[in-house]
Structure formats: C-alpha cells, structure tokens
KESEVEX-643191 format. One line per 4 residues: number of its first residue (from 1); for each residue x, y, z negated of N, C-alpha, C. Coordinates in pm, 1 decimal. Example, Ala and Ser with C-alpha at 12.3 -4.5 7.8 and 13.67 -1.06 7.14 Angstrom:
2
1	1319.0 -569.0 -780.0 1230.0 -450.0 -780.0 1320.0 -330.0 -780.0  1285.0 -225.0 -708.0 1367.0 -106.0 -714.0 1290.0 3.0 -787.0
END
This chain:
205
1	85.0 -120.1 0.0 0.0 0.0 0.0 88.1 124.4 0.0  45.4 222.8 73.8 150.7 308.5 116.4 114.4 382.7 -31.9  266.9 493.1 -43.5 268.9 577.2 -243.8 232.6 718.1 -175.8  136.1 708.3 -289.5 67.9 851.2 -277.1 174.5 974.0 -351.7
5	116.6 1079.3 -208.7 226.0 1197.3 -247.3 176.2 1272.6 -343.3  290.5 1393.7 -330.5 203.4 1490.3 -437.7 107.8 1541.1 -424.7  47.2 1636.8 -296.0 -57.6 1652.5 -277.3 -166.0 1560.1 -321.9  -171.8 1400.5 -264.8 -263.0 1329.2 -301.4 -264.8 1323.3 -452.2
9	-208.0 1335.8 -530.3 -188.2 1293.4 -674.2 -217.2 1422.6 -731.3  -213.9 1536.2 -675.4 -266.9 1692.1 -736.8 -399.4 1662.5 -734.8  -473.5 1602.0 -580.9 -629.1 1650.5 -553.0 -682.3 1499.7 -678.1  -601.6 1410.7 -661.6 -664.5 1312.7 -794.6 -674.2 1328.3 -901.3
13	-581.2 1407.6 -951.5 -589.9 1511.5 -1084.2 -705.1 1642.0 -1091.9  -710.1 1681.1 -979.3 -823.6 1787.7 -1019.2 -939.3 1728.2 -1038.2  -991.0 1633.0 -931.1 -1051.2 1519.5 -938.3 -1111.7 1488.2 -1071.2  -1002.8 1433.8 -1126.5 -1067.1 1355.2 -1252.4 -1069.4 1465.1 -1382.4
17	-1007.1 1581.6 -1360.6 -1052.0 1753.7 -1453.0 -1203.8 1743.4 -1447.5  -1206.6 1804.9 -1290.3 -1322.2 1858.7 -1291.4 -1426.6 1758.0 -1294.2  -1449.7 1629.0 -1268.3 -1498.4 1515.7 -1311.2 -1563.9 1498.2 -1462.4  -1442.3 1515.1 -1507.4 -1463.3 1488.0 -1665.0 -1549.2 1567.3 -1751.7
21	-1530.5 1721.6 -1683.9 -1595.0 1788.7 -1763.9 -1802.0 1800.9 -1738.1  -1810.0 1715.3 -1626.1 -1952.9 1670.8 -1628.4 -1984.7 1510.2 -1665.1  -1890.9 1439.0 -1663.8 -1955.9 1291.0 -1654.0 -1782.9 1230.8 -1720.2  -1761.7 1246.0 -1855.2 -1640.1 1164.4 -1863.7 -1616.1 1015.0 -1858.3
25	-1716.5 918.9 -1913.6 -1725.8 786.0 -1970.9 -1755.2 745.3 -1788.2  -1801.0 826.2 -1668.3 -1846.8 768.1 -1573.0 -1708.4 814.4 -1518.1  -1610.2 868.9 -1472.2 -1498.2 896.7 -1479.3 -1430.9 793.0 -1505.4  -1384.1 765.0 -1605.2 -1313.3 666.8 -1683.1 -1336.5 501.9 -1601.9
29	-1477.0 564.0 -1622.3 -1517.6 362.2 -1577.6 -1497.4 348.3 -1426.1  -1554.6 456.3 -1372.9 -1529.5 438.3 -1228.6 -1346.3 383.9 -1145.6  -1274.8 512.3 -1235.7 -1175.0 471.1 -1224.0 -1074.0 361.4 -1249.9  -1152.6 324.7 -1337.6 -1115.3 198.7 -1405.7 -1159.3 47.1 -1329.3
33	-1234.2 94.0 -1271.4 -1305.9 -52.7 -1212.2 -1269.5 -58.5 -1059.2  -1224.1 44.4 -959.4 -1161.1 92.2 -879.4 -1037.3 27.9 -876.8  -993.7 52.9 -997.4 -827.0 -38.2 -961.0 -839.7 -153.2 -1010.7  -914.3 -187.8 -1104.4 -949.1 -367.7 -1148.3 -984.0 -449.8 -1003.9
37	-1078.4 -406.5 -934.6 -1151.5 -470.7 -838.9 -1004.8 -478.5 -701.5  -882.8 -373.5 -723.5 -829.9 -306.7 -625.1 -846.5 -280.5 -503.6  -956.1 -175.4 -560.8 -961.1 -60.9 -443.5 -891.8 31.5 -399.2  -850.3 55.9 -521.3 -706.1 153.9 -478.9 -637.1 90.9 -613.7
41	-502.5 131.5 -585.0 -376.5 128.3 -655.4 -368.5 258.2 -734.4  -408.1 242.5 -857.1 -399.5 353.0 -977.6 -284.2 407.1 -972.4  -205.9 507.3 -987.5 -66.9 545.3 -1048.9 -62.6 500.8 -1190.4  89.9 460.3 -1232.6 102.0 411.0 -1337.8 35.7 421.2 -1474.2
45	-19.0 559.7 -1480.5 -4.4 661.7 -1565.4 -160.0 616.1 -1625.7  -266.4 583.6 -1523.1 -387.0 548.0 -1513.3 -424.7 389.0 -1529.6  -350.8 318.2 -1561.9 -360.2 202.6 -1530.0 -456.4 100.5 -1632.9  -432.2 197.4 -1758.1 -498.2 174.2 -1884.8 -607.2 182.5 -1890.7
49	-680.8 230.7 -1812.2 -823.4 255.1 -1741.9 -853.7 139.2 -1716.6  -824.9 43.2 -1623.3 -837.3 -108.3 -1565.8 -848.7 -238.3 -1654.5  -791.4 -189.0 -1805.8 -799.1 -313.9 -1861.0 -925.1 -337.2 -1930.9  -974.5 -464.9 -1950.6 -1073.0 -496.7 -1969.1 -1161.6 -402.5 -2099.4
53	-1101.2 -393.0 -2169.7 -1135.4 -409.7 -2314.0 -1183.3 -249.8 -2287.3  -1088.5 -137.6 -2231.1 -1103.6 -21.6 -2264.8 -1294.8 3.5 -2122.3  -1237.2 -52.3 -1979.9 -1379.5 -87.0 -1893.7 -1527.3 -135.3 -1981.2  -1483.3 -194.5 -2053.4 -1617.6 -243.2 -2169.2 -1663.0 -125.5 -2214.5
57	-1597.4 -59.5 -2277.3 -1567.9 81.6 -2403.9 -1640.6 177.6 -2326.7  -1576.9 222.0 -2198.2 -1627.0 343.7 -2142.4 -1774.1 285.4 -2051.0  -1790.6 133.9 -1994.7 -1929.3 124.7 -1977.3 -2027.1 130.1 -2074.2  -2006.2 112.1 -2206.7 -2122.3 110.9 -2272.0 -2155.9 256.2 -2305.0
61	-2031.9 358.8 -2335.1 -2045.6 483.6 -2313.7 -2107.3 572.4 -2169.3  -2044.7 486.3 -2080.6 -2164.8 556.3 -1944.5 -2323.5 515.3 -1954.2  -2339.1 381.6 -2003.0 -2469.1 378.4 -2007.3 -2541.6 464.8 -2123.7  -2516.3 497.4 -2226.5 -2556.1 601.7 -2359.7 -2580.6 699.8 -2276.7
65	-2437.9 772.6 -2187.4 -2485.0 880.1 -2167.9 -2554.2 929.7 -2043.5  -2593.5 809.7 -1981.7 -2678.4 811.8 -1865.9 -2833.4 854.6 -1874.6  -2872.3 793.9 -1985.2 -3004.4 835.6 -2055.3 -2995.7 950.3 -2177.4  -2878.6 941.1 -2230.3 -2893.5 1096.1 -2311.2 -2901.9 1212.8 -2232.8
69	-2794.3 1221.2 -2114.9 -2837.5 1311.9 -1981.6 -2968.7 1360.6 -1942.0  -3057.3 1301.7 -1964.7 -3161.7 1321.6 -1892.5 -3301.6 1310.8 -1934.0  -3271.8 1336.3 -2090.6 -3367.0 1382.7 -2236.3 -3317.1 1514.7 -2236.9  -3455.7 1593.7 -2244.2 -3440.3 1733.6 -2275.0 -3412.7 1739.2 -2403.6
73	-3321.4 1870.8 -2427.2 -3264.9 1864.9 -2556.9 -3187.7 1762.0 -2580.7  -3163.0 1636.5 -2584.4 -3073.9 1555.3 -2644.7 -2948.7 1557.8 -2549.0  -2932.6 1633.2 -2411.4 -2895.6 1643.7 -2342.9 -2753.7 1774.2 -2402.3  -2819.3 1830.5 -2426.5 -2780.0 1988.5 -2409.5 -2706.1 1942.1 -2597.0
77	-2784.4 1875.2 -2696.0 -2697.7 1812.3 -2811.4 -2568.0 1724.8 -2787.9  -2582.0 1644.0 -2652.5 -2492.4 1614.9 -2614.9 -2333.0 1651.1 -2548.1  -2379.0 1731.4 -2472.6 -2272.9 1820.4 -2449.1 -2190.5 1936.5 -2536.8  -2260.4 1984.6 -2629.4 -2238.7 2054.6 -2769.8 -2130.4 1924.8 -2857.0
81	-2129.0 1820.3 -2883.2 -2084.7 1696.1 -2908.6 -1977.5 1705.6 -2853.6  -1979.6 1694.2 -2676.6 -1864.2 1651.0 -2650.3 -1789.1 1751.9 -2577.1  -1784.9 1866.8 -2638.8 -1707.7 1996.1 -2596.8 -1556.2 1957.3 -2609.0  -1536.4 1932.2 -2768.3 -1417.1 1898.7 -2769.6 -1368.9 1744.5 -2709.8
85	-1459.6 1669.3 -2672.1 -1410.7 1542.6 -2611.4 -1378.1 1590.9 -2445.0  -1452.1 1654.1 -2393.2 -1411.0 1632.3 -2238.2 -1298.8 1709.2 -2188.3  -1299.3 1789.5 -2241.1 -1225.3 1922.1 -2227.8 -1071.0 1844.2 -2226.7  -976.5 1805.4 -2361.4 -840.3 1731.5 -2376.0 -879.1 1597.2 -2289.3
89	-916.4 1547.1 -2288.9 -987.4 1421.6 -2165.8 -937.9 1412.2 -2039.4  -1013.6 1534.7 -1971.2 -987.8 1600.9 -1866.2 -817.9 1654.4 -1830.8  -784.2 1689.5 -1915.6 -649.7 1732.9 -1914.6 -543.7 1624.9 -1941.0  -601.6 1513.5 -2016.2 -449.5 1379.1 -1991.8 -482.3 1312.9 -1938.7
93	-625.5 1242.5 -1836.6 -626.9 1202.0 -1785.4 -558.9 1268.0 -1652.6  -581.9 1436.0 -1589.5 -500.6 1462.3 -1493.1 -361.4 1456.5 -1482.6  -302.6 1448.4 -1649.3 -153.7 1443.1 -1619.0 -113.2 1316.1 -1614.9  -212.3 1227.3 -1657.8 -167.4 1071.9 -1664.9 -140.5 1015.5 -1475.2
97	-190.6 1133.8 -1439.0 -189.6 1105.8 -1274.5 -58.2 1046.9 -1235.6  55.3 1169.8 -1298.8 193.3 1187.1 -1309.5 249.5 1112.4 -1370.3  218.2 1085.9 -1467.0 384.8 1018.5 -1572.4 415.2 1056.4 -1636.4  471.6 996.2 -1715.5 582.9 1091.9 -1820.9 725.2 1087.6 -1751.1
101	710.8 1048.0 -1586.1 853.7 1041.0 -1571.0 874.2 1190.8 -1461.8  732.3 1288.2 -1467.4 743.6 1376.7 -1386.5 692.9 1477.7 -1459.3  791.6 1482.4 -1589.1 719.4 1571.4 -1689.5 668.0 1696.6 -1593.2  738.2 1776.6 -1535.3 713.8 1923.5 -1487.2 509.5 1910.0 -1411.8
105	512.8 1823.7 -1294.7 415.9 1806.6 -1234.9 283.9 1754.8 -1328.2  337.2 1664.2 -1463.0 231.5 1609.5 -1527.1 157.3 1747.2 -1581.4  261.8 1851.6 -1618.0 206.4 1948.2 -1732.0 140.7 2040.2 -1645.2  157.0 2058.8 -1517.1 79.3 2133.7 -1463.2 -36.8 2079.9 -1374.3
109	-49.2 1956.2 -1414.0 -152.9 1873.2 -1382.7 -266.8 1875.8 -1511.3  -226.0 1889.6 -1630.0 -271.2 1890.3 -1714.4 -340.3 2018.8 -1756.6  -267.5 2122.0 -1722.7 -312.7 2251.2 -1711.9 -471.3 2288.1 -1621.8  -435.2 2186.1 -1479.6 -515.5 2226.6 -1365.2 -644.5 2133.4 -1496.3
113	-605.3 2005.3 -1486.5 -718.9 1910.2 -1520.0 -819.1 1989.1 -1637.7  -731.6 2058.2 -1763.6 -768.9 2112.7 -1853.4 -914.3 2199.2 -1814.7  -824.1 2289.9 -1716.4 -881.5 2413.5 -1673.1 -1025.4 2390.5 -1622.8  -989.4 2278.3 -1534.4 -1157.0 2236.8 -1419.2 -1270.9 2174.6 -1525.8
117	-1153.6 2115.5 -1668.7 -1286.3 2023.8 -1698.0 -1346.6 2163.9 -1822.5  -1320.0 2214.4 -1839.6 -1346.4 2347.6 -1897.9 -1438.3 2409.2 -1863.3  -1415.2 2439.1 -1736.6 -1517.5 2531.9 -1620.1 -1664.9 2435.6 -1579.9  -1613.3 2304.3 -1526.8 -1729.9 2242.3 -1540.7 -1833.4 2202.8 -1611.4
121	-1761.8 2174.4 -1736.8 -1858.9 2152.4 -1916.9 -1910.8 2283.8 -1936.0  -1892.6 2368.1 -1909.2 -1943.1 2539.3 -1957.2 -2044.4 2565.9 -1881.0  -2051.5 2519.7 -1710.2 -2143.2 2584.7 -1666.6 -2238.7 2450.7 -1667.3  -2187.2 2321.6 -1719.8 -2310.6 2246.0 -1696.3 -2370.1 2216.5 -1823.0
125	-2295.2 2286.9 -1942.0 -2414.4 2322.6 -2043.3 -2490.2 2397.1 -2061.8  -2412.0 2527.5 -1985.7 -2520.9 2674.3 -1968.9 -2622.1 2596.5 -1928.1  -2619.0 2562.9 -1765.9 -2689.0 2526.8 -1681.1 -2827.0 2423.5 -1711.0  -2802.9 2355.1 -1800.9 -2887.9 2236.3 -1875.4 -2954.5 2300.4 -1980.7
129	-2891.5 2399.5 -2037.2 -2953.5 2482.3 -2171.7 -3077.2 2551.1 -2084.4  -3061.5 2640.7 -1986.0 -3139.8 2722.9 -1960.2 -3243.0 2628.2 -1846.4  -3243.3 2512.2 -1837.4 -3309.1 2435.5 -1772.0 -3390.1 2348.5 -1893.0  -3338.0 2328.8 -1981.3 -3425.2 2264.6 -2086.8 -3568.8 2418.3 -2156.8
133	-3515.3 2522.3 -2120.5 -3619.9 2622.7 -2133.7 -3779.4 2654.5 -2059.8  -3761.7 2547.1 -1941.7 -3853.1 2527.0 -1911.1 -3995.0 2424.5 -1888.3  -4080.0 2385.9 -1953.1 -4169.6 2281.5 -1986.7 -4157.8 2157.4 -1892.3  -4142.8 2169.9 -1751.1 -4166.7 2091.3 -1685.3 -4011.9 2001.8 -1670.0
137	-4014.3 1877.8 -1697.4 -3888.9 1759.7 -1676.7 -3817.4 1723.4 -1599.1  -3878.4 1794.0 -1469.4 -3811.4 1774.5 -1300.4 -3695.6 1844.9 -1272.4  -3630.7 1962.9 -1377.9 -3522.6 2023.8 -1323.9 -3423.6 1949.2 -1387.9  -3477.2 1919.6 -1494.1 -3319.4 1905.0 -1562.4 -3320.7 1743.2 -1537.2
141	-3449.4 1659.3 -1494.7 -3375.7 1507.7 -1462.3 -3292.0 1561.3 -1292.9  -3396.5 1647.4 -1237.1 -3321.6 1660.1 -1117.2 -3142.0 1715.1 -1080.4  -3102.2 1798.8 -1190.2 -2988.2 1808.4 -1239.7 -2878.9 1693.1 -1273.5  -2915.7 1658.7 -1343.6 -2878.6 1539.9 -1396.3 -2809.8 1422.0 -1326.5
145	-2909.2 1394.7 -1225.3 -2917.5 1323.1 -1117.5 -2812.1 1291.6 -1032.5  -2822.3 1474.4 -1002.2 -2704.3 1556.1 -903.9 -2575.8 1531.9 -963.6  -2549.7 1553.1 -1048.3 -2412.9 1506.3 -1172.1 -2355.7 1360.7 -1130.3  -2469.8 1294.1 -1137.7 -2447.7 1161.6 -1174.3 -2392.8 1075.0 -979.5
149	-2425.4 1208.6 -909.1 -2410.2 1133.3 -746.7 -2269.7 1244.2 -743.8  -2235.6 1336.5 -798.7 -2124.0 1449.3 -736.7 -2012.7 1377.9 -766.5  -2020.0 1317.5 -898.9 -1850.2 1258.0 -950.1 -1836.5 1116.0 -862.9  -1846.7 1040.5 -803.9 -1865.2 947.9 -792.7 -1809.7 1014.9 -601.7
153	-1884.3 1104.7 -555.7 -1851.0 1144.0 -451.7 -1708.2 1229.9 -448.3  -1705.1 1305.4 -571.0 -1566.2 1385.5 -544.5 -1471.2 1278.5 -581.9  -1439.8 1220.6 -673.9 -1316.6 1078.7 -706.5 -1295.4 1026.3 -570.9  -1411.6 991.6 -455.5 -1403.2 919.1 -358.8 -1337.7 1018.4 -273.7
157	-1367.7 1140.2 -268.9 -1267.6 1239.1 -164.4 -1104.0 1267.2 -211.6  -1115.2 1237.5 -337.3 -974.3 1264.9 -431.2 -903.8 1135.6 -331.2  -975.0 1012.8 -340.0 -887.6 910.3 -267.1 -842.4 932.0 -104.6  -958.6 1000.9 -1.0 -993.5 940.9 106.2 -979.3 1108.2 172.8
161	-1016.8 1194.1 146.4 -1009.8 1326.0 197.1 -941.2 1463.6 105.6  -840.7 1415.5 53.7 -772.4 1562.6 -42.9 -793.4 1677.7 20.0  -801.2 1702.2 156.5 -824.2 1804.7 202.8 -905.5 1904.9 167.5  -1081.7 1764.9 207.2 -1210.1 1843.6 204.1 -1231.5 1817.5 51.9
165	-1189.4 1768.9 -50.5 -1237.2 1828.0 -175.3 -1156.0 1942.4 -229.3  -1044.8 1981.8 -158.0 -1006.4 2101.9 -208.6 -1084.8 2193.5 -207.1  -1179.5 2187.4 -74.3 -1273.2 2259.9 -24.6 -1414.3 2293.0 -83.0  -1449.1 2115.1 -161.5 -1568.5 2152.5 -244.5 -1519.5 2184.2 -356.8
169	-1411.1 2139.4 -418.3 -1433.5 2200.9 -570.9 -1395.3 2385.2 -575.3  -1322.0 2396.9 -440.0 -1314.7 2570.8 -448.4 -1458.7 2638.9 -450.6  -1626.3 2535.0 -349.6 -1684.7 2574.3 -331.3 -1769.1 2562.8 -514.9  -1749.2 2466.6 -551.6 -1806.0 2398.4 -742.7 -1774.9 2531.9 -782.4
173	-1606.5 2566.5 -768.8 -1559.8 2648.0 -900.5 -1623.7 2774.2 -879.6  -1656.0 2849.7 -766.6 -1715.9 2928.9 -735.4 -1853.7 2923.5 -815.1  -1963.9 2831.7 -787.6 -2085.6 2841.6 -791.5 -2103.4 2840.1 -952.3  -1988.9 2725.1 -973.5 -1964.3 2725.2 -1173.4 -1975.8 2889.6 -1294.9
177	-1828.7 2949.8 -1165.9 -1853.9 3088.1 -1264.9 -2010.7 3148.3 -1226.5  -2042.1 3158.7 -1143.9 -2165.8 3228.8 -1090.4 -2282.7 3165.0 -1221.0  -2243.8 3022.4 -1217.1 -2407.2 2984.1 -1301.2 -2380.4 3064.0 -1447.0  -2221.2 3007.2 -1507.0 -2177.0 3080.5 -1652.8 -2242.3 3181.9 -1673.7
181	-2220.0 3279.4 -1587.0 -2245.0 3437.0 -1614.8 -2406.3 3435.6 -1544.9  -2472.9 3411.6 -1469.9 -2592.7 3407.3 -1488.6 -2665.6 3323.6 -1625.5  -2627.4 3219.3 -1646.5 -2725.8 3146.5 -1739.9 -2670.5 3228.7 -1883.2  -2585.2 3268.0 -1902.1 -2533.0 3240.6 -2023.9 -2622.0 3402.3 -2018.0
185	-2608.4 3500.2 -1981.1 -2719.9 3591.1 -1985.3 -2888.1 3612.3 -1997.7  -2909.1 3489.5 -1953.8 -3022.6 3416.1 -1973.2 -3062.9 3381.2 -2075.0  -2981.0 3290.1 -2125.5 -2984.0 3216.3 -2282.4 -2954.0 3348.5 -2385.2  -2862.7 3462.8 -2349.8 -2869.0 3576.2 -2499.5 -2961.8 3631.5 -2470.3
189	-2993.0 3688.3 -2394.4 -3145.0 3743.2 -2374.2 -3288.8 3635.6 -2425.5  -3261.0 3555.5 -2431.2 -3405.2 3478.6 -2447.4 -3406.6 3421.1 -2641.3  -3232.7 3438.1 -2623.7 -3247.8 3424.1 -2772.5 -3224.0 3581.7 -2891.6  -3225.2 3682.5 -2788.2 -3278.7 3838.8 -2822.3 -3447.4 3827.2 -2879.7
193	-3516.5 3791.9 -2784.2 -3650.9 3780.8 -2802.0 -3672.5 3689.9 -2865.7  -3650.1 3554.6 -2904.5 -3655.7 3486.8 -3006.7 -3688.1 3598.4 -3125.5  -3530.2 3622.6 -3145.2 -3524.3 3668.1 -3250.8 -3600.2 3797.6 -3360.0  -3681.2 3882.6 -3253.3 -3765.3 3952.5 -3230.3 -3869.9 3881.9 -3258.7
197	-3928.4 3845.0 -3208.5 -4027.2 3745.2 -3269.3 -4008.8 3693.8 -3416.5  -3955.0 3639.0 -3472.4 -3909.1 3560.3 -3582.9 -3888.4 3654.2 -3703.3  -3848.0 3773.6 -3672.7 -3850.9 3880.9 -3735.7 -3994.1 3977.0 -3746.6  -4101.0 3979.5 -3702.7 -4205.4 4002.9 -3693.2 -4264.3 4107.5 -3572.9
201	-4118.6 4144.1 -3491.3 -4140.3 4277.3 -3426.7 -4148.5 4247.1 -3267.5  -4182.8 4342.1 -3193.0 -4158.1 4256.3 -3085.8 -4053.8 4275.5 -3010.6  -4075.4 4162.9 -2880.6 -3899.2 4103.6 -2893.3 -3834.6 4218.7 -2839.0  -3710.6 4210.6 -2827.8 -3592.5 4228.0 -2744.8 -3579.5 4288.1 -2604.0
205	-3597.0 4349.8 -2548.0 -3547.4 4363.9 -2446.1 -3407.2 4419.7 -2365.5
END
C-alpha cells in the first residue's frame, strides 16, 4: 500500500478535529473498524483505534450517543458533558496522525485538530440549543441526522479526496462561525426575556 504523504496525513488530521468535535465515539469507531476490516492502513499513531477491546468501548459509546443526539434537551446536556471530552480528543487524535517520531508536524496537527474540533462543538451546540427552542422535533432530529451522514462522509474524503475536503471544511468552518455568532445571539437574547419574565417585568429587548 503506497505511504501517505504529508498533505494526506494533514487533511486526515483535520478530518478527525473537525470530526470529533460533532460525533467523537463515531470517529473513533469508524476509524477503528476501517483499519481492522483493512480498508485503509492507519498510520502508526492510530492504530490503537483497531484493537478490539477499545472498537467495543467506542461502539457502545456511538450507540448512547446516537439516541442521546436526537432527544431534545438531552442532546444539548450532552454536548455541555462533553465539551471537555471532544475538544483534547480532537487534538491527539489529529496528532496521533503523526507520531511521536514527527514531533514538529504532530504538534501542529494537534493545534489544527484542537482548533476544528473546537469550532465544530461550539457551533453544533449553539446550533442544537437554539433548535431545541422550538416545539416541533423535526429540526433538531433533522440536524442530527445531518451530523451523523457528514462525519462518515468527510473521514471518507480525508482518505480518497484531500483536495475536495479542504474545500468543504473551508466551506463547514465558514458556515460554523456564521451559526456561533448568529445562534449564540439568539440564545442571549431569548435568555434576556426569560429573565424579564421571571422577574415580573416585561422582557428584554
């Protein structure tokens, strides 16, 4: 099997960043079962992913959070939970891309991975918060959904097209800050008027 360069091993690292910070345990397993089955040849660094015991671990964790996903509210508790899990996640799994025998490239793999899974967990909790605000169940399973088909598609371009996912996650990181700063304006404003309310006066504007 021909050795993947750096480029390929950068876009697999952002890959599994920005991955992580929406779907980690599906991340993990995917990747993990990918090189068990050998579909592709893991880099060293990843390999720990493949063995049985840890594939058990992170499937029973993808299945938990397959259905916590997609409960209003238990959703949005969930991600509050795993702020501090995806986030360092995201960041050694991208440097695990590398090695410890390429310290320089691992740490700025780790940086990138850090960074994406950061950006992604932020806007897809905004994004779920201000979607659980509304009565009807169709946005946020329909959300959800979308999550659950994007990682699965970007890992597969990390392998097969580094090119064109440079392309979508420039187009993700884009739409990511856009949701942040829309939703998250959303959510202080709505919890302005809350609070207005609760206080006896009326709300906020």
């Amino acid at each position: 099997m021909q050795a993947l360069d750096t480029p390929q091993l950068l876009a697999i690292a952002a890959a599994l960043g920005w991955a992580s910070g929406m779907r980690l345990y599906l991340v993990v397993f995917l990747t993990g079962i990918a090189g068990y089955l050998g579909w592709v040849e893991l880099p060293a660094g990843l390999k720990v992913l493949q063995h049985p015991a840890l594939l058990g671990a992170s499937g029973f964790m993808l299945f938990v959070e397959f259905f916590a996903d997609k409960i209003p509210g238990v959703d949005s508790l969930w991600d509050v939970i795993h702020t501090v899990v995806r986030v360092p996640a995201g960041a050694a799994l991208a440097a695990s891309v590398f090695g410890a025998d390429q310290g320089t490239w691992a740490m700025a793999a780790a940086l990138l991975g850090g960074t994406l899974a950061a950006t992604s967990h932020v806007a897809k909790a905004t994004t779920r918060a201000a979607a659980n605000t509304s009565p009807e169940p169709f946005s946020n399973l329909g959300l959800s959904l979308a999550g659950d088909a994007f990682v699965p598609a970007a890992l597969w371009l990390s392998w097969t097209h580094p090119v064109l996912l440079a392309v979508v996650l420039f187009v993700a990181l884009v739409a990511a800050i856009v949701a942040i700063v829309v939703f998250a304006k959303f959510l202080r404003a709505l919890a302005r008027r809350a609070s207005g309310w609760l206080r006896g006066g009326q709300p906020t504007t």
